[in-house]
Steps between C-alpha positions, in 0.01 A plus 500: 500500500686175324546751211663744711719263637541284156684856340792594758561099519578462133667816518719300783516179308626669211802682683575177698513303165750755342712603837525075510630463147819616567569260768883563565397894577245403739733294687785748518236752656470282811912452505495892503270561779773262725773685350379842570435436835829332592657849317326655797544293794866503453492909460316495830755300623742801413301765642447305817343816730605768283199732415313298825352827668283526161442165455370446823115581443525201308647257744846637431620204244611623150420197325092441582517909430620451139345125478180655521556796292673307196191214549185763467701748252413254213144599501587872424702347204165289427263760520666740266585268226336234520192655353707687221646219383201317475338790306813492298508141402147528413576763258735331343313144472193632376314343834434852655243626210346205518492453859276894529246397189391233792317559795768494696509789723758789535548411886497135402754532241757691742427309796582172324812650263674465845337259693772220432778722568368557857433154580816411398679839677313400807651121514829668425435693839427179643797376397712795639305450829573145581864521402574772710257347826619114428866545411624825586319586813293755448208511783189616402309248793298787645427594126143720408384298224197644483639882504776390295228340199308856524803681454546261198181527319549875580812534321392280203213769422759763551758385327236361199394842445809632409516225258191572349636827390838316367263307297285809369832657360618187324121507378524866374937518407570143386838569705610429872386791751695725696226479798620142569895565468469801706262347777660128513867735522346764793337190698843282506675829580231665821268223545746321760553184317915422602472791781266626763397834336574651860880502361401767227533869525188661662375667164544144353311326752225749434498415106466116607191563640332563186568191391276177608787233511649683796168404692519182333825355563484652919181383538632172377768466715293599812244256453746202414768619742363639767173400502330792527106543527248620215456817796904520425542495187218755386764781419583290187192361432267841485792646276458184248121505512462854438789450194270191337216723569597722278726399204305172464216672303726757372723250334201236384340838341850564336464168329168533378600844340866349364250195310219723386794731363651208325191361318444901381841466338546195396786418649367231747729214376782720411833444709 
């Protein structure tokens, strides 16, 4: 068990250590969380109760819709590329070959490749969270915290998947995927991130259902906004489960294949 733990923590330790070294960058992160959520209080402002009649299975406010949206978005962004990247950089240091002539398991190896980037995407949320409930108003008192963490861990396997599968191509390609342009592009487009998706054309709507941040980001904003019960908020929950269900293996199977194709070739440390 401490050796379980004792891998993903260096893995963590390591990222913190390098994310850390560029001090200035790290700051500015936290000055651009403030300043993208001022950008969209004040558009709020302009909107006042313009689009309200779709807003209002939210509570009706534009700016905890979007706050909320713009705050959990990040860990699509995280779960695609973190994992690449890490693969990437491994490739490139030499630290990836080495790292898969240890014991170090396949599962282990992805699971921790992205570990610090959800930690630190999850304090970011926080961050988003208590700036819009302590200085701009947003009320999220009768908030489901408990629904609104399932929904979380939910979308984390469902949005890690799809990384996995980023990461298998850089494996395979040595190049940037189109899977991850074309899904991170589609998602900010149907998923409902700036809009409620019941604004989109009927055939649209129907294409955002295929996609698991539109259960993501409602189910979100109903558990934080309105409160809403587990009972509630099963239409996006069942939808996410049965997604993780499914390309979680697929993708952690893709992986396996994209390494054991790699050491056939050769071309494990190639980039």
């Amino acid at each position: 068990m401490a050796l379980f733990i004792e891998k993903p923590l260096a893995f963590v330790w390591r990222d913190f250590i390098n994310e850390t070294s560029y001090k200035f960058s790290f700051l500015l992160q936290f000055f651009g969380i403030f300043i993208s959520t001022l950008i969209f209080f004040f558009l709020s402002k302009l909107l006042g109760d313009t689009g309200a009649s779709y807003l209002k299975p939210y509570g009706g406010n534009y700016f905890s819709f979007v706050l909320i949206g713009i705050a959990f978005y990040s860990y699509l962004g995280i779960s695609i590329h973190s994992i690449s990247k890490s693969i990437r950089e491994g490739q490139m240091f030499g630290t990836l070959e080495a790292l898969l002539v240890t014991q170090t398991g396949i599962p282990t190896i992805i699971i921790s490749s992205s570990l610090y980037s959800f930690i630190w995407a999850s304090f970011r949320v926080a961050v988003y969270l208590l700036l819009g409930g302590l200085v701009f108003g947003v009320n999220m008192g009768n908030a489901n915290l408990v629904g609104a963490l399932l929904i979380l861990i939910l979308t984390i396997l469902s949005f890690g998947s799809l990384g996995i599968i980023s990461a298998s191509f850089i494996m395979i390609f040595k190049r940037g995927d189109p899977v991850s342009r074309f899904f991170t592009g589609i998602s900010t487009l149907l998923g409902g991130l700036y809009y409620p998706v019941s604004v989109l054309p009927e055939w649209l709507q129907n294409l955002s259902y295929l996609l698991p941040i539109t259960y993501s980001l409602e189910g979100m904003r109903l558990a934080l906004l309105k409160g809403y019960s587990l009972s509630m908020l099963m239409p996006n929950i069942a939808p996410l489960v049965i997604f993780s269900v499914i390309m979680l293996p697929i993708s952690i199977m893709a992986f396996g294949y994209a390494i054991k194709r790699a050491k056939i070739e050769g071309t494990l440390t190639h980039y």
